[in-house]
C-alpha positions, 0 to 999 in steps of 0.5 A: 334692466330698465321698467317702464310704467304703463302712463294711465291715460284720463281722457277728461284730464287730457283736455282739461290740461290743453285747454289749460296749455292753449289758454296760457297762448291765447290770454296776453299776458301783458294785458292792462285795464285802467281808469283814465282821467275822463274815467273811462275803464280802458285795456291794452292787450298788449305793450303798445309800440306806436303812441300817438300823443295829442297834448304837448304835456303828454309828450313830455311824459313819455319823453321823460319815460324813453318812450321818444322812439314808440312816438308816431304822431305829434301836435303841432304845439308839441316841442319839448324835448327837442328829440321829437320835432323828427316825429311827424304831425297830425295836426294842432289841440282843436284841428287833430287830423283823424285821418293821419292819427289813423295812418300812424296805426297807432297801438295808443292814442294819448289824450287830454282834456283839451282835446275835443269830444268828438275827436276822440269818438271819432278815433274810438269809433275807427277802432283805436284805444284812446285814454285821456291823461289830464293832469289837473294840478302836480299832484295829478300829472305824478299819478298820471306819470304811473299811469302812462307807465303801467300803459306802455311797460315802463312802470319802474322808469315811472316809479322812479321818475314820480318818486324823483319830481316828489322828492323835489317837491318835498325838497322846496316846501313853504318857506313861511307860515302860512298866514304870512307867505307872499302874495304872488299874481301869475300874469299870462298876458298883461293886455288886458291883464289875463291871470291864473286864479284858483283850480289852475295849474299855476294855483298849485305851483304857487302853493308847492312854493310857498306863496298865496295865490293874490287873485284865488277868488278868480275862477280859473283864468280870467281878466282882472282891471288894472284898478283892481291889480293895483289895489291886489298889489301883490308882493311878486309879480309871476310873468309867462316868459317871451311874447316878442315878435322875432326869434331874439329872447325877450320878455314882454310882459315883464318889460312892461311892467317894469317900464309903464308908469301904470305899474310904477306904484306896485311893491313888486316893480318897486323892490323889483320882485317881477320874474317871468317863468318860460310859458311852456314850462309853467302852463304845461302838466308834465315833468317840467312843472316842478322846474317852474315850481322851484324856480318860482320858490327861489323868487319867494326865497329871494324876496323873504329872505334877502329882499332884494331882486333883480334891477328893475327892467332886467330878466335874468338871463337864466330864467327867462327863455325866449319865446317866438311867435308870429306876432303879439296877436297870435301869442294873446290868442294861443295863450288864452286858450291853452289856459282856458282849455288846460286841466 
């Protein structure tokens, strides 16, 4: 005999409990608020799909996160890693077509600081999520690599990829005290001569190396005189790799030191301590950096260490990628800029 229990109906705890059941449907459960790097407090309901990243270093993070395959929209200047020149573009840092970022109907727009104002309103105002991700030195780009994971439902690839660029970092530590580490000039372009001073990129790349920046009391980037860079006379010399006008692998910058009789007198050309790091590498804010930041450790190591450098006049093959651009003016002027508007 089987008894059957008479259910006590609640009309109230009735519609208390489908209000509970719908809300459960209703409120994305993978919903996420965060602060970006223009502090502004932005949510995604959902994990977004289609990205759109309007930084060549964003997209090197989530590159560096899979996330290759959710890109829908590019810079022109984007070009690492090779897996995204199938994306399609939508324009270069200042001439972002607003028009083409919203036919991508992206679920995310990635920002940066070289990004012009009005472009993200602009996008904001078309009803697209925009946060800005603006590295300002490494330390910045590691928490920004959490931060494009917890964005996009990648937070154990981030983890991962934040402790593994830490660990690194820890890994190449200053090789000298700090009263008598090297003096290192970071030159982004030698006509006139355009170097890295403090609050930049390359500042932090230095330090994690185990130099002392030799011009830190210029502001950001600017142009020093060749009096003033011969009386710095700093003991490594750090180039941006390429500069020439075709597509063969060569290094302008450090040809030029190495062979103008106007450098001839500097302890770096003279022991052979000049060393160009591939542009790209060293003046974008994503994973890449540490690659520059212990290559630039393996030139201090070589010079406390060993004393000896390359001959005079030859960029070692391994550590200078080429560069082509569509001629000296365009790469003068594409470099001031970046550095200028970078971080």
């Amino acid at each position: 005999m089987i008894s059957r229990t008479t259910p006590f109906h609640n009309p109230r705890a009735t519609l208390i409990a489908a209000l509970l059941l719908v809300s459960c449907c209703v409120l994305p459960v993978s919903a996420v608020t965060v602060t970006d790097d223009a502090g502004t407090h932005v949510t995604l309901n959902a994990t977004p799909q289609r990205i759109v990243s309007l930084a060549p270093s964003n997209t090197e993070i989530l590159a560096a996160l899979g996330l290759t395959g959710r890109l829908v929209g590019i810079t022109d200047a984007c070009n690492y890693p090779p897996e995204v020149n199938t994306v399609p573009r939508i324009g270069g840092y200042s001439a972002i077509s607003t028009e083409k970022v919203s036919a991508a109907r992206p679920d995310l727009v990635i920002a940066s600081d070289i990004t012009p104002a009005e472009t993200t309103a602009r996008l904001r105002a078309l009803g697209l999520t925009v946060v800005v991700v603006a590295p300002r030195n490494i330390d910045d780009m590691i928490r920004d690599i959490r931060l494009v994971g917890a964005l996009t439902g990648t937070d154990a690839e981030a983890d991962r990829l934040a402790w593994n660029l830490s660990s690194r970092l820890a890994d190449v530590g200053p090789v000298q005290p700090a009263g008598t580490r090297p003096t290192i000039a970071h030159v982004v372009w030698n006509n006139p001569l355009y170097v890295s001073g403090n609050d930049t990129l390359q500042n932090d790349v230095i330090e994690h190396a185990g130099g002392t920046n030799a011009f830190f009391r210029v502001s950001g980037w600017g142009t020093v005189s060749l009096e003033e860079f011969l009386m710095t006379n700093p003991d490594i010399i750090i180039v941006n790799g390429g500069g020439g006008m075709d597509n063969k692998t060569r290094d302008v910058i450090l040809e030029d030191f190495m062979t103008r009789p106007q450098y001839a007198s500097l302890s770096a050309v003279k022991n052979h301590h000049v060393y160009a790091v591939k542009t790209d590498t060293i003046s974008r804010a994503g994973p890449r950096i540490v690659d520059a930041t212990e290559q630039v450790a393996a030139d201090v190591r070589e010079m406390t260490q060993t004393g000896k450098g390359e001959p005079a006049g030859v960029a070692p093959t391994a550590r200078t990628p080429g560069f082509c651009a569509a001629g000296t003016v365009l790469f003068i002027a594409a470099s001031v800029f970046l550095v200028q508007r970078r971080r």
